[in-house]
Every structure is written in C-alpha cells, then in structure tokens.
C-alpha positions in Angstrom: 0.0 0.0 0.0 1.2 3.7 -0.8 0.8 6.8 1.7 0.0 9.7 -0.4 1.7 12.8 0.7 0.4 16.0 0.3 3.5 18.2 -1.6 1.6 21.5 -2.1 -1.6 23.1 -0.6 -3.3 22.9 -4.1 -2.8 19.0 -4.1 -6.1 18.7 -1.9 -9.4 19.9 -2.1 -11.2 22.7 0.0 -14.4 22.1 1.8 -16.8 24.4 4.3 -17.7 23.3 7.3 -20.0 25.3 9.7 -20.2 24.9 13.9 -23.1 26.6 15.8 -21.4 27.3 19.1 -24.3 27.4 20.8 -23.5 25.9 24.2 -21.0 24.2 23.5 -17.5 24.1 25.7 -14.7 26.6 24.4 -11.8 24.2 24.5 -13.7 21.3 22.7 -15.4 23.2 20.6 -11.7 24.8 19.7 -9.8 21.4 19.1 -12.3 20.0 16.8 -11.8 23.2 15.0 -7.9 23.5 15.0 -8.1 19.9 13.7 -10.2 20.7 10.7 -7.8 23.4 9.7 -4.9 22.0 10.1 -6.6 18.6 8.0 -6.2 15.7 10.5 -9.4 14.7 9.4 -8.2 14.2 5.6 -5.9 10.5 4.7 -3.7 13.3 2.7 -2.7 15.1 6.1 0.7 16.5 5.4 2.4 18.1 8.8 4.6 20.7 6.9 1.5 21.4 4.1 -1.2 23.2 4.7 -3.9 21.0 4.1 -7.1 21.9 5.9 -10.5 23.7 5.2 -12.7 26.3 5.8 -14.3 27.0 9.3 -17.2 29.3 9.7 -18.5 29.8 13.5 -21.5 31.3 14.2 -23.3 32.0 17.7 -19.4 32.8 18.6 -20.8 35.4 21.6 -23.4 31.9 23.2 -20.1 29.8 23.9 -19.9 28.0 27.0 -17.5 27.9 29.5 -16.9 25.7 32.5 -16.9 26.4 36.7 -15.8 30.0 37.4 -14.1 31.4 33.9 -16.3 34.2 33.2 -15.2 35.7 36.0 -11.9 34.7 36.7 -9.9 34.1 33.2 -8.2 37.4 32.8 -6.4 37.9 28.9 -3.5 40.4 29.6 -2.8 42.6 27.0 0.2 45.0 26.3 1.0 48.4 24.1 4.6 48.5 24.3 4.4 51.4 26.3 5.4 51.7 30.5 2.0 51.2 32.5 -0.4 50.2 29.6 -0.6 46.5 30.2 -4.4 45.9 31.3 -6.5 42.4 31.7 -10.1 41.6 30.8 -12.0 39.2 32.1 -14.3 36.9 29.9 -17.7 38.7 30.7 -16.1 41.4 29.0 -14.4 40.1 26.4 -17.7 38.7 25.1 -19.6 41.8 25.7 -16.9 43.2 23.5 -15.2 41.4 20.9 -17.3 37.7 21.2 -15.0 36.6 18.7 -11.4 36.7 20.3 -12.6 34.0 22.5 -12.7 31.4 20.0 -9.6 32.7 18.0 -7.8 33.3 20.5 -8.2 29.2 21.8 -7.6 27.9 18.1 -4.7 30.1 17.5 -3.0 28.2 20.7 -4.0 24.9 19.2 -2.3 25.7 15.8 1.5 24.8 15.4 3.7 27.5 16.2 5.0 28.1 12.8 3.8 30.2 9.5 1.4 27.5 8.8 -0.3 28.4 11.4 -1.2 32.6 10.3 -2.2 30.8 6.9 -4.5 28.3 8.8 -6.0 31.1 10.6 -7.2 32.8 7.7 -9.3 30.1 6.6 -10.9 30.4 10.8 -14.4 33.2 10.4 -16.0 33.3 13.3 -19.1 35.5 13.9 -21.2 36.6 16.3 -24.4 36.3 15.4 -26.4 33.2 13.2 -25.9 35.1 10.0 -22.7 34.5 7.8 -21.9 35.9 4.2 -20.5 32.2 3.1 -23.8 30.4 2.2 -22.4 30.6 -1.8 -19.8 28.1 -0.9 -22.6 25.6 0.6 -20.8 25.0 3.9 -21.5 21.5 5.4 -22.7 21.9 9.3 -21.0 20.2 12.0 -23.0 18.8 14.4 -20.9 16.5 16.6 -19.1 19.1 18.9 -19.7 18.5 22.7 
C-alpha cells in the first residue's frame, strides 16, 4: 500500500464546514476546529503542508465555558508602552469582541510556525447566526460537545 503525501496546498481539495457554538464548551469546541484546519481529518494530512479547510462559526458570543471562567480568566494585553498593560475578564471580552474568545483558543491549538497565520485565515468566526458564506454551501458540523 502507498501513503499519499500532500506536496503542495493545491494538491487537496477545500471544503466548508459550519459549527453553531451554541453551548458548547470553548476548549472542545476549539480542538475540533484546529483539527479541521490543520486537515487531521483528511488520509492526505501532510504536517509541513497546509492541508485543511474552511471554518465558519457562528453563535461565537453563546459559547460555554466551565466552573468559574467568566469571572476569573483574565487575557492580559500589552501596548509596548510603560503602564499600559491591562487584563479583561471573559464577561467582557464577550460583551466586546465575542469573537477573540474562539480565536484566540484555536490560535494556541495551531502549530507554532507560518502554517499556522495561513490556517488562521481560513478560521471566520461571527457573532451572530448570519454569515456571508452560504455561496460556498458549507457542510454543518453537528458533533461538537
């Protein structure tokens, strides 16, 4: 038997897949994604090619998280100026930017490499129900915990 190798990006084809993340738990919800993109579900995955599809989340602002994280996960962030590093908590973060939650997960899941801004790019996550990909007939996940 052979083992196909993926030797470029082209060699594969490109699906859509789309998660509601309606309830379900931020870190499962984010390795099923980071999966997809990086195309560990495809016989043609290929560590050093980028291999994997297209992600479109919706409902990105109803995720779940579990015990005590709304309150007490803090993200730090930083300016590069003395005194400007501040935290948010994940009550806020939703209430302001509801997708940084979910990108910001996957983006730790993704190798730490320049595959990884390339697999990013095929991650759009949105808010709301509505998405402006319906013309490239995205297939709907279903099985995420």
């Amino acid at each position: 038997m052979k083992t196909t190798l993926a030797k470029t990006p082209n060699d594969t084809e490109k699906k859509w897949y789309v998660v509601d993340a309606t309830g379900k738990t931020l870190g499962r919800l984010s390795v099923q994604i980071a999966a997809i993109l990086r195309g560990r579900h495809k016989p043609t995955y290929t560590p050093h090619v980028d291999t994997g599809d297209f992600v479109v989340v919706i409902n990105a602002d109803k995720v779940a998280l579990s015990g005590a994280k709304e309150e007490n996960k803090t993200y730090m962030f930083y300016t590069g100026w003395v005194g400007t590093a501040y935290r948010r908590n994940v009550a806020d973060m939703r209430a302001r930017r509801p997708e940084f939650l979910i990108m910001h997960a996957v983006k730790g899941m993704l190798p730490k490499n320049r595959l990884a801004s390339a697999m990013l790019k095929k991650l759009k996550i949105y808010a709301g129900a509505e998405h402006p990909h319906a013309a490239q007939n995205p297939v709907e996940i279903i099985d995420a915990k």
